[in-house]
N, C-alpha and C positions, 0 to 999 in steps of 0.2 A: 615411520611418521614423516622426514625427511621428502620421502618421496612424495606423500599426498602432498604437504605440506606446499611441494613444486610444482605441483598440476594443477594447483587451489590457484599458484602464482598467476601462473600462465592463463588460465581463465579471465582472472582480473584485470590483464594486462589486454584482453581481448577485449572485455568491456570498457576500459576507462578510456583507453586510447583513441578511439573515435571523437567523443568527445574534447578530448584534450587536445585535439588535433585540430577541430573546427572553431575551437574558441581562439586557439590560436592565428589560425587564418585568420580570421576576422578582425583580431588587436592587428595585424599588418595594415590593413585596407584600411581606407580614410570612412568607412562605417562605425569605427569604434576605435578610441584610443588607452591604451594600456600604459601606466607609467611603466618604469623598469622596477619598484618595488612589488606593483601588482602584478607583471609575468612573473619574476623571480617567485612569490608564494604561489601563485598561480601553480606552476609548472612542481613544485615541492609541494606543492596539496596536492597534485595528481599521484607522486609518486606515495605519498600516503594513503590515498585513497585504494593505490592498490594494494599495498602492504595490509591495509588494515581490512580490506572484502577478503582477503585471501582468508588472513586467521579468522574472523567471522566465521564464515564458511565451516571452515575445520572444524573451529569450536561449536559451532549449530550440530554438525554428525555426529559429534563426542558428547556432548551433553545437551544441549534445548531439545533436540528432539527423541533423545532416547528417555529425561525426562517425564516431556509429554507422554511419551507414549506409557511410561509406565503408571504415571496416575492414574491416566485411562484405563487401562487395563486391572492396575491393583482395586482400583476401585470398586471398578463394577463386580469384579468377582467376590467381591463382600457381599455383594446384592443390599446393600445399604443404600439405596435411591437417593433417600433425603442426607446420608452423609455426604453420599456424590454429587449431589445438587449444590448444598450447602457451600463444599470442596470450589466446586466448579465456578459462585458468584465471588465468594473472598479472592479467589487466584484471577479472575478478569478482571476485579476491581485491581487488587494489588499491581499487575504488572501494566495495565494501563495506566496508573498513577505513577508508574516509574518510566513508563516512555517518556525517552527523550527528544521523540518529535512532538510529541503534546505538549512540553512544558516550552518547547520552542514560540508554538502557534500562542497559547497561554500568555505569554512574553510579551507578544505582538499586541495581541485585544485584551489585555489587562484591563484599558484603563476606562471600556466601555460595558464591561461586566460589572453587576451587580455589587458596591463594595470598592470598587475599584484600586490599583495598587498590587499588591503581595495579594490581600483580599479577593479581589477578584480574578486573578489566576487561580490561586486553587481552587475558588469555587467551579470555573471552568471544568478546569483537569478531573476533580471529584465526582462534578454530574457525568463529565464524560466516562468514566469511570464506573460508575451505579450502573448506566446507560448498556456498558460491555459487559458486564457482571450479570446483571436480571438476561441480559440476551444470550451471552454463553450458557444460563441454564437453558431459556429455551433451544438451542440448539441441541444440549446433548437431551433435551425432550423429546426431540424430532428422533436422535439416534433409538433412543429406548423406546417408543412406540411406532418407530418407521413409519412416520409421517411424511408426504410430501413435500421438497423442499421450495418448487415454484410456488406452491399454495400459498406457503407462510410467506414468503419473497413480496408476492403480488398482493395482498392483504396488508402487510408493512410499509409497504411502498404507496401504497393508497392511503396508509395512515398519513405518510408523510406529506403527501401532495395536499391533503386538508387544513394539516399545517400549516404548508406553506401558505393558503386561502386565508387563513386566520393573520397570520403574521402579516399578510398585505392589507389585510383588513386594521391592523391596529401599529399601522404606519410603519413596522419593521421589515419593507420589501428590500432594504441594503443589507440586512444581514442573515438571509436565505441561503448567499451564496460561502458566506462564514459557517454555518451550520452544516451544509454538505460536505463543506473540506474537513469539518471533526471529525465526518466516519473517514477520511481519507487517510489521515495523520494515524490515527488511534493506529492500524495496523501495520506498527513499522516492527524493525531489524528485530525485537525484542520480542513481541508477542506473536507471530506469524508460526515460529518455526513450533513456539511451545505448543498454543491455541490446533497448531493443524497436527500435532503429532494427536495433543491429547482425543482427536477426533479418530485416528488412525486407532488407537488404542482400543477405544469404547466400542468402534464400529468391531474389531476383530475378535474382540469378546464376546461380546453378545451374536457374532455370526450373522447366518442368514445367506442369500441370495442375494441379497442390495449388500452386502458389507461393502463395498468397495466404494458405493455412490453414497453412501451414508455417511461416509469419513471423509467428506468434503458438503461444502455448505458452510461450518462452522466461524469462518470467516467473514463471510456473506451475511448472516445475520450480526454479528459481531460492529460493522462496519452502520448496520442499518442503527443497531443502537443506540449511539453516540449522537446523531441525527438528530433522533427522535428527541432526546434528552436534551440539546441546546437549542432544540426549537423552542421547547417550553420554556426552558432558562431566557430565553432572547426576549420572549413576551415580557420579561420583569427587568430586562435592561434598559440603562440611564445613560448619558454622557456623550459627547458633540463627536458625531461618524465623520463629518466633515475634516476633521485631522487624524494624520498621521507620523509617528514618530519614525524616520527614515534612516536612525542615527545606527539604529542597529546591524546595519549595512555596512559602514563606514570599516575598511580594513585597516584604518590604525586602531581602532577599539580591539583587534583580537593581536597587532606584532607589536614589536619594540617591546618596549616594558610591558605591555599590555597582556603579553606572548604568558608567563609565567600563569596568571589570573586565568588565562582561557581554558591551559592544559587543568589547572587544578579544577575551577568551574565544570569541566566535561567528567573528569575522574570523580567528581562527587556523584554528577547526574548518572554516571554507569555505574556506580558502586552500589547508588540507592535503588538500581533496576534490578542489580543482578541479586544484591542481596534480601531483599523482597522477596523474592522467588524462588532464591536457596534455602533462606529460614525457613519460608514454607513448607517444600520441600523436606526438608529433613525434620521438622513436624510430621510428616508422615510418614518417611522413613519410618520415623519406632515406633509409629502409633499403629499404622497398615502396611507398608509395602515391605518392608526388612529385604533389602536387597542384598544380596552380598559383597564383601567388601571391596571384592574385585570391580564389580560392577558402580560402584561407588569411587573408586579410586578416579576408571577413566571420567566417570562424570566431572569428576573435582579439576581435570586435566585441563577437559573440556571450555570448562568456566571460565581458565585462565586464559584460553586461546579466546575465549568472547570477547572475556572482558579488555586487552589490549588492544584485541581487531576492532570493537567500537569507540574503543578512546582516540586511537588514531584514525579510523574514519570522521566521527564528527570534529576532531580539529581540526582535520584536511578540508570540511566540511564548510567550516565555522570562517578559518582564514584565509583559503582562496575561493571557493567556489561561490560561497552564498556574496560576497562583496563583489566580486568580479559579475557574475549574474546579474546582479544590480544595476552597474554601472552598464554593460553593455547594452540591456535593455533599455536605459533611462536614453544612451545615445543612438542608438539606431533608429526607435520615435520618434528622437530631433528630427535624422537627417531621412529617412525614406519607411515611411508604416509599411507599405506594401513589402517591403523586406521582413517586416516584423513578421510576419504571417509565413513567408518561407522559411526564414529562420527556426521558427518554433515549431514549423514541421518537420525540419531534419534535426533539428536539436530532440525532438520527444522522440526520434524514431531512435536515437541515440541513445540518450539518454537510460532508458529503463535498462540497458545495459546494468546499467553501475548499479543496480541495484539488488544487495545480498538478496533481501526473501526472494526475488526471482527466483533467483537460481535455487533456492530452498523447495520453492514448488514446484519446476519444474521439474527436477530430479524426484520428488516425491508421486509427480501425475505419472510421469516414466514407469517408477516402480510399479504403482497401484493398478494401471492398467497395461502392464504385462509387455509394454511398448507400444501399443494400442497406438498411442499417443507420443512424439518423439517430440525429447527436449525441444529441436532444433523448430517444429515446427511451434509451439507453445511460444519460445520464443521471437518469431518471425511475427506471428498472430498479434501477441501483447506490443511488438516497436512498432510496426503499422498503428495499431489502435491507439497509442500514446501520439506519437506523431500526428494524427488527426485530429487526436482532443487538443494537443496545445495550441495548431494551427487556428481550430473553431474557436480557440479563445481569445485568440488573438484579434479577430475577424470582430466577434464580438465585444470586445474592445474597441476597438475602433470606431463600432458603430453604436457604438452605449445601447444595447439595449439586454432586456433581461437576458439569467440563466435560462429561466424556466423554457425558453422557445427552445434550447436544447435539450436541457432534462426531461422533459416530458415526452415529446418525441422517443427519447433514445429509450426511457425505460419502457413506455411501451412497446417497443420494437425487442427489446431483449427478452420482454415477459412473454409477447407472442411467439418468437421463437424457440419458447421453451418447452410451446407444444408440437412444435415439426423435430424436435432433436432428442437422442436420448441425454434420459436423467443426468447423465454421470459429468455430461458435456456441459450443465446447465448450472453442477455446481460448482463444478470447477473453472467456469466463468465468471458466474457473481466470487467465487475466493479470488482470480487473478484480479479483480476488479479493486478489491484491496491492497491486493500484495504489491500492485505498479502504483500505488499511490507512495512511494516511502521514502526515506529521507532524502534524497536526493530530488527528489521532485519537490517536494518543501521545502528545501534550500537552498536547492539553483534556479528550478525552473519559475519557482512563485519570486524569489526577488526580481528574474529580470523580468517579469510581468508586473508587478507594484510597480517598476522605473519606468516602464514601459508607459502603465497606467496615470503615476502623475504628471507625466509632462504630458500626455492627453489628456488630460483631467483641467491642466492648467489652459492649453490650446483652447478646449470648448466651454471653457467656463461654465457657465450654469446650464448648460445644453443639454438634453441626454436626459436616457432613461434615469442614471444612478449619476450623484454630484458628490460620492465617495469613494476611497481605494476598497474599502468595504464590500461596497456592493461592484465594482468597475472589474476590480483586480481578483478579489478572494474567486473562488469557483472554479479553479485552473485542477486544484487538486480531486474539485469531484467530476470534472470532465474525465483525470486522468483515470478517474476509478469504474466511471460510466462506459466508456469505447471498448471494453475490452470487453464486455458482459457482449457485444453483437460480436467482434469478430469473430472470439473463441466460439461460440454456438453455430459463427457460418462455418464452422472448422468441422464440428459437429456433423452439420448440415451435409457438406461435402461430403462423410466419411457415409452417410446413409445415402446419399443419391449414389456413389461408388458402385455401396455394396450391392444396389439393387439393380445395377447397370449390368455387374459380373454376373448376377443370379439370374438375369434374361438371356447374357449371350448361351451362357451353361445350359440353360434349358434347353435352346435355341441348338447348340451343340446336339444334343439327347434326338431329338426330336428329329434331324435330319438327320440323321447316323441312319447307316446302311445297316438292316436285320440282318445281312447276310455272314455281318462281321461280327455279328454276336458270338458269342459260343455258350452254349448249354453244356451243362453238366450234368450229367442222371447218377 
């Protein structure tokens, strides 16, 4: 255990360090200034953050996703559909109500939801919640009748884009780009590894010839429904877009005395995800799976390694990254925009780095197609495509004008590419398209775009498409979720033009081959 436990290290130590390295630079240069209390947590969240992706990690191989997989599996071989069904909307609602990047986002737009307050966060969290639950059934719908997964993609997606037609219709075009970022958050550290095992499960059970293309998607729609679900919610929101509450940024809220309240605060938020999930869980344990005890034991091991590795990630989270993010963005706006735009394209190319479900799916695409597909490039695909969404957001920032000139665009391009590529490329792009949305992009990358966003906000005064952080700033996290549906599929793409390249010379080979060198056999 020892050993993995070292090689989890070193990973993490591969992905944070860029990062922590560039922000660094930049508190030197007269671009952005750092007190000495914010490097000191600064540099001390970096080294938790990798402490805490390492045991993540471990604990994701030990239990989330062996979990997953076996619900899936114990499931369906009940061949109890509507228990599986049933199974499948309680457990997406349950652990999307325990995500701790939801209740993050929740926090922020409280106070312009329905109710507003305590009120209107859960109601957020909840609809989003319903949203992942009705979608995770129809996904394993799709597994059990081997359905199309571009079809349902491009039909959802179209729902959505009507949506948004309505919402600008009934004056809600600021919080379009709030609604996108739900489906971006919902799939973080907590639901990814469960959510894609349980697909992995369902799909190897039921077999077939797709089994491998079938156990991805699950995400994909997952990510679409939470969308869907605060759009409608946004139609019956109240309360002035025009402010923003920035204090949550503020790094003495989380040290000093503060320091105690944070660690406890995160320890409840991971306590109530994990244990959500285990009671479930072990509801089914005695009712259907009866797994043996062995089997049981490591899961329990598993949980431990999660739950520690998410407690000291999100406080490495909470006290240097998401403050510092803030601040750096707020000041490099001041002093040079056109930096803002470079920045946030080597910071996204960075960035996805640090983030566990990456590396969850990656290792999972590896397994499932046989190498088909190598971590390394999955990875390369996803920093490129992050790197260009946060740049385009920045760009558009600057220039206030809508999401939609890039969402619409992109999702077109990702859904027509999904007929030049095979299937398996197309699901596993709408899944990475969630799984690079996750906590670290919500907590670093979206504060320093809101600091970014008010002092342009404050420069053009009433100018501009959007005269909110709402509509100005939100959208960073469905850009991030958006870029990676085209790259992974040009990845696709390449891997068919390859093959068809090799299959000409080979022929080509055949054909001009000398008769003389054949040899028969009688």
């Amino acid at each position: 255990m020892l050993k993995i436990l070292l090689s989890k290290l070193k990973e993490a130590v591969v992905s944070v360090l860029p990062v922590t390295v560039i922000v660094l630079i930049i508190s030197f240069t007269p671009l952005a200034t750092l007190t000495t209390t914010e490097t000191v947590a600064f540099v001390l969240s970096a080294v938790g953050l990798i402490l805490g992706i390492a045991l993540f990690n471990l604990g994701a191989d030990l239990a989330m996703t062996p979990m997953g997989e076996h619900v899936g599996s114990g499931l369906t071989k009940s061949k109890k559909v509507l228990v599986l069904l049933s199974v499948c909307f309680v457990m997406g609602l349950l652990i999307t109500v325990a995500e701790p990047d939801l209740s993050v986002l929740g926090e922020q737009v409280k106070d312009i939801m329905p109710g507003g307050g305590t009120v209107g966060k859960w109601l957020l969290i909840i609809t989003v919640g319903v949203g992942v639950g009705i979608f995770l059934v129809i996904a394993v719908l799709k597994i059990i009748f081997h359905k199309d997964l571009s079809s349902l993609v491009m039909f959802f997606y179209l729902m959505l884009f009507a949506l948004c037609a309505i919402m600008a219709e009934n004056g809600k075009l600021g919080l379009i780009p709030l609604s996108f970022d739900s489906g971006g958050v919902t799939t973080g550290p907590i639901t990814v590894p469960f959510i894609m095992a349980l697909g992995v499960g369902i799909s190897a059970t039921i077999g077939g010839r797709d089994a491998n293309e079938n156990s991805f998607g699950l995400i994909a729609l997952c990510s679409a429904g939470p969308i869907i679900a605060v759009m409608a919610l946004s139609l019956t929101t109240s309360g002035e877009l025009g402010s923003y509450d920035t204090s949550i940024y503020e790094i003495g809220n989380y040290i000093g005395s503060n320091f105690g309240l944070t660690v406890l605060n995160t320890v409840k938020e991971v306590a109530l995800a994990l244990a959500l999930i285990v009671a479930f869980f072990l509801v089914l344990q005695f009712t259907v799976l009866k797994l043996p005890k062995q089997k049981l034991i490591r899961i329990a091991i598993g949980i431990g390694y999660t739950f520690f590795g998410l407690v000291i990630f999100l406080i490495a989270v909470k006290v240097g990254f998401m403050p510092v993010g803030f601040k750096i963005g707020t000041q490099i706006a001041q002093s040079n925009q056109t930096l803002l735009v470079v920045l946030g394209l080597i910071l996204g190319m960075v960035v996805v780095l640090a983030e566990p479900a990456v590396h969850v799916l990656n290792k999972q695409v590896e397994e499932i197609t046989n190498g088909g597909v190598k971590k390394i490039e999955m990875l390369v695909a996803l920093s490129v495509a992050v790197g260009i969404s946060i740049g385009l957001s920045a760009i558009r920032m600057i220039f206030n004008f809508s999401i939609l000139f890039y969402l619409i665009p992109g999702y077109l391009i990702s859904l027509g590419l999904s007929f030049f590529v095979p299937k398996i490329y197309t699901a596993i792009a709408f899944d990475s398209g969630g799984v690079a949305s996750g906590p670290l992009t919500s907590s670093f990358i979206l504060p320093l775009i809101i600091g970014a966003g008010g002092v342009i906000l404050e420069a053009n005064g009433t100018g501009g498409h959007y005269q909110s952080i709402y509509g100005l700033a939100f959208g960073v996290v469905a850009m991030v979720a958006m870029t990676p549906l085209i790259t992974i599929q040009l990845l696709g793409f390449k891997a068919v033009m390859s093959a068809k390249v090799r299959a000409k010379i080979t022929m080509r080979r055949i054909i001009a081959a000398d008769d003389e060198q054949i040899i028969y056999f009688k």
